[in-house]
py3Dmol code that shows the C-alpha trace and the ligand (Angstrom):
import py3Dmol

protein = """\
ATOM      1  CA  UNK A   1      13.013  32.349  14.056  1.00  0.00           C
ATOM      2  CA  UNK A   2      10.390  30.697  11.696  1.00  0.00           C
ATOM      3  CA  UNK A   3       8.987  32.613   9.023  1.00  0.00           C
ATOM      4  CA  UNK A   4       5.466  33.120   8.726  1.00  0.00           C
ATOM      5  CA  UNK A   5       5.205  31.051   5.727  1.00  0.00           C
ATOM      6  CA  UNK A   6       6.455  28.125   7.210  1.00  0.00           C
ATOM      7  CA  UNK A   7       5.029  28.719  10.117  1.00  0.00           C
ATOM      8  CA  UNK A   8       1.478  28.340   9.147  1.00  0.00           C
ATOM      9  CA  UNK A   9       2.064  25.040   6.866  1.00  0.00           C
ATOM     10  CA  UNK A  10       3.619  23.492   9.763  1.00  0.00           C
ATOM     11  CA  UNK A  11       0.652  24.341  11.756  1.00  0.00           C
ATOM     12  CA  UNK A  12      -1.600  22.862   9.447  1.00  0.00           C
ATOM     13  CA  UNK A  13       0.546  19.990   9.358  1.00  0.00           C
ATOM     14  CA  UNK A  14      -0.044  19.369  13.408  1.00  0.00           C
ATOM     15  CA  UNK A  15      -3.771  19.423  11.630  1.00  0.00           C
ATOM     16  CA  UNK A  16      -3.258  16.926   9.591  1.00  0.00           C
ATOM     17  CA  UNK A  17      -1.434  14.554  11.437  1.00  0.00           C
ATOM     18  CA  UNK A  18      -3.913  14.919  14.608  1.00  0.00           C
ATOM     19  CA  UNK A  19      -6.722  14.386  11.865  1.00  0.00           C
ATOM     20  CA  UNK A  20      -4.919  11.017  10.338  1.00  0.00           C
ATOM     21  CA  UNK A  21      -4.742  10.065  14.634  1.00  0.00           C
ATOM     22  CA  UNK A  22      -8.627  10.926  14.795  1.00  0.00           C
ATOM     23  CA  UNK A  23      -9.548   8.882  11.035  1.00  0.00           C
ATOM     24  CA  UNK A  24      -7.354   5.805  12.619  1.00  0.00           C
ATOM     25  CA  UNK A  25      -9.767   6.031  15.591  1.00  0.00           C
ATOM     26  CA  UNK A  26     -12.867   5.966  13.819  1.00  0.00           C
ATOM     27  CA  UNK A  27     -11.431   3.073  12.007  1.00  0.00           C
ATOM     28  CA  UNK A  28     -10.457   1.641  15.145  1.00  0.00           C
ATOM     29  CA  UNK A  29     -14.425   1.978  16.183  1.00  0.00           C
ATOM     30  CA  UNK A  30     -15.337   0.332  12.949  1.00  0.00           C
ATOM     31  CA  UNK A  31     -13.582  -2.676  13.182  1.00  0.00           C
ATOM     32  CA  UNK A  32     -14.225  -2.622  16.901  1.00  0.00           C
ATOM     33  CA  UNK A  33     -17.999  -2.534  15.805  1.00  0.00           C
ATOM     34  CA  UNK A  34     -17.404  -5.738  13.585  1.00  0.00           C
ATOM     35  CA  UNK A  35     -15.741  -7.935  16.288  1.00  0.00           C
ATOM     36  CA  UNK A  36     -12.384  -7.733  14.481  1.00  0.00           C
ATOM     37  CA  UNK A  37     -10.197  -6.758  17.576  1.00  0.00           C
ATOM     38  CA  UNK A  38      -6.894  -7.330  15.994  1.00  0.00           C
ATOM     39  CA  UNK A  39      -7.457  -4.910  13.181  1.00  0.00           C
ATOM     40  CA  UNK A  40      -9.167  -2.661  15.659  1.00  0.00           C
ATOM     41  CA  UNK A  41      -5.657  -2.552  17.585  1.00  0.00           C
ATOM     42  CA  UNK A  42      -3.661  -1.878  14.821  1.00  0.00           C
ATOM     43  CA  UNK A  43      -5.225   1.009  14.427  1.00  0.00           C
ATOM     44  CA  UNK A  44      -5.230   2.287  17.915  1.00  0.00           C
ATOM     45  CA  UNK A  45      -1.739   2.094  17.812  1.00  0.00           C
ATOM     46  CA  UNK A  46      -1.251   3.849  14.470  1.00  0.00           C
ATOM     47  CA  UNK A  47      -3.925   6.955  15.558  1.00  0.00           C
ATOM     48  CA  UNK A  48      -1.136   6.950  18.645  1.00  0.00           C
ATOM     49  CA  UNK A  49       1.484   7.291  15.943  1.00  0.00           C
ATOM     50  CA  UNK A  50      -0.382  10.028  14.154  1.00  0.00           C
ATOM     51  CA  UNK A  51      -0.593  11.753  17.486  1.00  0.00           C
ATOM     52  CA  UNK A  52       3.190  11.080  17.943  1.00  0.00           C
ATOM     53  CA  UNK A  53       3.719  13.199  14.522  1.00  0.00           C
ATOM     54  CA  UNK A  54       1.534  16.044  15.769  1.00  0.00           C
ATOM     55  CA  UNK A  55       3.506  16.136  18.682  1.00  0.00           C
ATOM     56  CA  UNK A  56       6.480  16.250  17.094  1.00  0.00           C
ATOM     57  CA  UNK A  57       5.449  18.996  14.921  1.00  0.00           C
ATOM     58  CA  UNK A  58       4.095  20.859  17.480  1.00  0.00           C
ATOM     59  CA  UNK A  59       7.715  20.699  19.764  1.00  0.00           C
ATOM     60  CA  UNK A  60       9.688  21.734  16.273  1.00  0.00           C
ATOM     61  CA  UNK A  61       7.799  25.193  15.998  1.00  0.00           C
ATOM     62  CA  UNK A  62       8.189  25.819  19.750  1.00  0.00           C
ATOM     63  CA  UNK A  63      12.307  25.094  19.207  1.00  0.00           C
ATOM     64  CA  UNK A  64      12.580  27.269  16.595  1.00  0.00           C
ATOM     65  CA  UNK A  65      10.675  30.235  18.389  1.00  0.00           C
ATOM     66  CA  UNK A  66       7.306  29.872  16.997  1.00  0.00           C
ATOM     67  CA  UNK A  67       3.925  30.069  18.518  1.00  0.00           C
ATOM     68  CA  UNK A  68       1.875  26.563  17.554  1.00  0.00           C
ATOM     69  CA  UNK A  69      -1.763  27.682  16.567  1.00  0.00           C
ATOM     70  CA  UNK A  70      -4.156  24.772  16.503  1.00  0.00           C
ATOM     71  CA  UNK A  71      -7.301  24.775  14.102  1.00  0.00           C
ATOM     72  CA  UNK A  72     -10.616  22.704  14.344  1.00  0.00           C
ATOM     73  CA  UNK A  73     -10.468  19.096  13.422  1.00  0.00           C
ATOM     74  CA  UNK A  74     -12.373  18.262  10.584  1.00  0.00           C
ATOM     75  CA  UNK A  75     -14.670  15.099  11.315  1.00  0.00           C
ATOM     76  CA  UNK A  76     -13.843  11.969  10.195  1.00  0.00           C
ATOM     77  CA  UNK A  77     -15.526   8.831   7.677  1.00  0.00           C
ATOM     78  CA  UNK A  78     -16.915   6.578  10.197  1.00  0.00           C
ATOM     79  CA  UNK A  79     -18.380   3.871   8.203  1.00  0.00           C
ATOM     80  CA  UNK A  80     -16.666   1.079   5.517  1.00  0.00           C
ATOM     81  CA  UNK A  81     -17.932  -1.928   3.725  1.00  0.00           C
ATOM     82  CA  UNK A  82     -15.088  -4.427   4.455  1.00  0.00           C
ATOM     83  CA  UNK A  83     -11.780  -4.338   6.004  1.00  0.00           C
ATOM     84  CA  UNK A  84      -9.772  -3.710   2.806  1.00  0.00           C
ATOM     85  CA  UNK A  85     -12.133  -0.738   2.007  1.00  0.00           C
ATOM     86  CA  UNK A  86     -10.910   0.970   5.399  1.00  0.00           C
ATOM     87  CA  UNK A  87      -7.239  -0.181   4.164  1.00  0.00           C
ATOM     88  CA  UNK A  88      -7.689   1.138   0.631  1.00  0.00           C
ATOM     89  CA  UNK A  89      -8.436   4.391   2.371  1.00  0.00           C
ATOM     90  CA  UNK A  90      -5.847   4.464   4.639  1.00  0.00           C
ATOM     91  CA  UNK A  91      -3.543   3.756   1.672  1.00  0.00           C
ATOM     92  CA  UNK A  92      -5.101   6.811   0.512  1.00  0.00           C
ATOM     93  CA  UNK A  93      -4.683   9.109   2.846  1.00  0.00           C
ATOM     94  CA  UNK A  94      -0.895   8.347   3.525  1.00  0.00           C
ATOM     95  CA  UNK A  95      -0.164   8.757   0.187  1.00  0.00           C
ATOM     96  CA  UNK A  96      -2.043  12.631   0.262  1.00  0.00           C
ATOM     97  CA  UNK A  97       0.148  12.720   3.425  1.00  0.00           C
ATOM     98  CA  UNK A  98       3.375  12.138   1.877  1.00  0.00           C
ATOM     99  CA  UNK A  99       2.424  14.719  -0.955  1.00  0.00           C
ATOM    100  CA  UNK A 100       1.655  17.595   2.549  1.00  0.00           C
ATOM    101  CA  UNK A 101       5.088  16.511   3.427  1.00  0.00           C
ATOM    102  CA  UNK A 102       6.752  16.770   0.205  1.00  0.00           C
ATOM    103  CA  UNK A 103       5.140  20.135  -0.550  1.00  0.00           C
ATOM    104  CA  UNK A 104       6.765  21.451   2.917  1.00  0.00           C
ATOM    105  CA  UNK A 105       9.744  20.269   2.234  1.00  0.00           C
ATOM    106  CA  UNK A 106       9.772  22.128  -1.704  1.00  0.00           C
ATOM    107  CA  UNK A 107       8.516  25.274   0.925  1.00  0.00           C
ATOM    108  CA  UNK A 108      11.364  24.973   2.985  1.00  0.00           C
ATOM    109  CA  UNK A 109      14.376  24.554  -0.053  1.00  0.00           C
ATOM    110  CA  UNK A 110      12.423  27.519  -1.777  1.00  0.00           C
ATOM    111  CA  UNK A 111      12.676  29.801   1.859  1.00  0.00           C
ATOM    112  CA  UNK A 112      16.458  28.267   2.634  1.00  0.00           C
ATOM    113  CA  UNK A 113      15.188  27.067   5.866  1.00  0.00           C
ATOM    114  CA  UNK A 114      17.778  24.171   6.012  1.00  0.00           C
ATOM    115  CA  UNK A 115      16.802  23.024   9.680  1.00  0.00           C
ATOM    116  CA  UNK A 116      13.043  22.721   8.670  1.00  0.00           C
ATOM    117  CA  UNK A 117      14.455  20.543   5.956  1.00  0.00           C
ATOM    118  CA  UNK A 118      16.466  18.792   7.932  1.00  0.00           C
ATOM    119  CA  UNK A 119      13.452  18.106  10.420  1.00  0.00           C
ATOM    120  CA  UNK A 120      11.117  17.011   7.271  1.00  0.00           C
ATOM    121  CA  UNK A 121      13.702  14.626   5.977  1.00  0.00           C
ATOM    122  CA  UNK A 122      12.456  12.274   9.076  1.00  0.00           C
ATOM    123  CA  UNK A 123       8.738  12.116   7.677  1.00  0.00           C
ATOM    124  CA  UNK A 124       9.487  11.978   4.140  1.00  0.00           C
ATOM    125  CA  UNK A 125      11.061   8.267   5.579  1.00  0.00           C
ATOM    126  CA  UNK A 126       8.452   7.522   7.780  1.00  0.00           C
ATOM    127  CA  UNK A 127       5.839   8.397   4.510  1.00  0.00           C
ATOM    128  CA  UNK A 128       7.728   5.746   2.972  1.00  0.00           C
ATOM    129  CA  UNK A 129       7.140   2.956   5.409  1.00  0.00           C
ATOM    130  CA  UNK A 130       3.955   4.376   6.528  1.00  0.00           C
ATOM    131  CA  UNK A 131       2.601   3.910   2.732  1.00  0.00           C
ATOM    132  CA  UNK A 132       4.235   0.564   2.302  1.00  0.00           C
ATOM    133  CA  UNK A 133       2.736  -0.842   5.577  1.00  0.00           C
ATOM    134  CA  UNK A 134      -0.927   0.182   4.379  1.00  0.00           C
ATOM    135  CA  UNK A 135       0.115  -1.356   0.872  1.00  0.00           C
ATOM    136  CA  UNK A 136       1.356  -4.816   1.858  1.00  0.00           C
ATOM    137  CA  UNK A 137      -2.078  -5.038   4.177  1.00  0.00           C
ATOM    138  CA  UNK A 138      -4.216  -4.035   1.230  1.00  0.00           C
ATOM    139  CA  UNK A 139      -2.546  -6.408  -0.897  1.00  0.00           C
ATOM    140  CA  UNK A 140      -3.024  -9.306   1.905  1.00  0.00           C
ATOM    141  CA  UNK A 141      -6.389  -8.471   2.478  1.00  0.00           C
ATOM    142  CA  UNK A 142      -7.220  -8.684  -1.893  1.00  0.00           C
ATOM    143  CA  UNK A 143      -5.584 -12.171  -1.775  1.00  0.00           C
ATOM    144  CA  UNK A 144      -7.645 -12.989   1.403  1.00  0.00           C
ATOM    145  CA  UNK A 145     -10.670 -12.240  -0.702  1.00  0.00           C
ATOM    146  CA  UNK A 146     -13.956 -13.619   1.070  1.00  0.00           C
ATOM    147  CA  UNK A 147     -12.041 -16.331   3.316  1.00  0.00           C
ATOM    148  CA  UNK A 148     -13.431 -15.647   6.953  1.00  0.00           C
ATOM    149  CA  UNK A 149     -10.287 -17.482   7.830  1.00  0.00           C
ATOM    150  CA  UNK A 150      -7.839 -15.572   5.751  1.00  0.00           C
ATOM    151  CA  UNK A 151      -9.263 -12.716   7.391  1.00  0.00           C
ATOM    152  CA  UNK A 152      -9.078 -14.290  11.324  1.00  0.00           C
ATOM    153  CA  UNK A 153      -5.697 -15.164  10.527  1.00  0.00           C
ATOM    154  CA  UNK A 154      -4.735 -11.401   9.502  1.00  0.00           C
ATOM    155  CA  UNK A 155      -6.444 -10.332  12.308  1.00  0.00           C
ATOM    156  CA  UNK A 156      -4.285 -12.137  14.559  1.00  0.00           C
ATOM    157  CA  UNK A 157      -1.718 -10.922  13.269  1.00  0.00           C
ATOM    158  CA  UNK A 158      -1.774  -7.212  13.135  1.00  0.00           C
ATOM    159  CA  UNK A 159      -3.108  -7.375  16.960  1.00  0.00           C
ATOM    160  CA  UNK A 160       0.480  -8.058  17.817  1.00  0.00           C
ATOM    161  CA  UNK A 161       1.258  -4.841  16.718  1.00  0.00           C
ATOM    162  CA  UNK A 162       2.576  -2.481  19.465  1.00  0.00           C
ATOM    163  CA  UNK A 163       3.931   1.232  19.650  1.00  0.00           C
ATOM    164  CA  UNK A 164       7.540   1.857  19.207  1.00  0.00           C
ATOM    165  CA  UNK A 165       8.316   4.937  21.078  1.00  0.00           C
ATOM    166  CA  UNK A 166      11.841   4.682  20.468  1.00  0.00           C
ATOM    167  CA  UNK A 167      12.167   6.072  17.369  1.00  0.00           C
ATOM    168  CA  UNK A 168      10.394   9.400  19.111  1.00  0.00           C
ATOM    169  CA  UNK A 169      12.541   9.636  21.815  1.00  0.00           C
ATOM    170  CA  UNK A 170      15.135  12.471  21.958  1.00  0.00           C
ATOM    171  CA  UNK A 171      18.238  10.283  21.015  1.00  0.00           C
ATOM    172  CA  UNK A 172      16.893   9.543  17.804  1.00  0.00           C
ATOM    173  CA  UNK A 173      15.271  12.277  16.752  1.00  0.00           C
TER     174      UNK A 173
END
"""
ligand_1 = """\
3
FEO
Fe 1.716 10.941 10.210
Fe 0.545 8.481 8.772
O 1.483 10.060 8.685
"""
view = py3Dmol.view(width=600, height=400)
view.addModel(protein, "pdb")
view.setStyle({"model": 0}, {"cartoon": {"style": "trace"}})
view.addModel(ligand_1, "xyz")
view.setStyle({"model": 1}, {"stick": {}})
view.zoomTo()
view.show()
């Protein structure tokens, strides 16, 4: 059975991660909105991700007995000035994601709840790649600078991005 305290954060964890699926969207629709359609991919497929982590969340709590309460979703930003703008943000926001993450998993040590540890030590490594993925594109996107063809060659590129399921699929998890 889950405690209460735990309980709740993980809850507002299912929040979070369904809020980081609906902020990917509405970058999605940005770069959608300025004809950049491999950028605009990318991020469809990382809002699926997000959505991915909610679900996750949401399946742990049942597991363990709990009762998954869902909250409002706050709205998201919906407008940037440039491409690496929307990826400085998104750098952002995984890195206030990790810190949610790492706070749970303090929560969970403190309350000996070793098999909600156990569960978090799967996002505290996908933080890690998460926040290096939306580093290494900010950095490309700096040394890009103004070149429209710097920036049709990225976008190329991160359209061939698809979603790995495997890694959410019972066998791994
Ligand atoms: Fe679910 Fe991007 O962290």
């Amino acid at each position: 059975m889950l405690k209460k305290k735990i309980q709740e954060q993980l809850n507002e964890q299912i929040n979070a991660e369904i809020f980081s699926g609906y902020l990917y969207y509405a970058m999605e629709a940005y770069f959608e909105s300025e004809d950049l359609n491999g950028f605009a991919s990318w991020m469809h497929v990382q809002a699926q991700e997000e959505l991915l982590h909610a679900q996750k969340f949401f399946d742990y709590i049942n597991e363990r007995g709990g009762k998954v309460e869902l909250d409002a979703i706050e709205k998201p930003k919906a407008e940037w000035d440039s491409p690496l703008q929307a990826f400085e943000d998104a750098y952002e926001h995984e890195t206030k994601v990790t810190e949610r993450i790492n706070n749970l998993y303090d929560l969970a040590l403190e309350e000996k709840d070793h098999a909600t540890a156990s569960f978090l030590k799967w996002f505290i490594d996908e933080q890690v790649e998460e926040e290096a993925t939306a580093d290494e594109i900010v950095n490309k996107l700096k040394r890009i600078g103004d070149s429209g063809h710097g920036i049709f060659m990225l976008d190329s590129e991160l359209g061939n991005r698809t979603l790995d399921t495997a890694e959410y699929t019972e066998e791994n998890e």
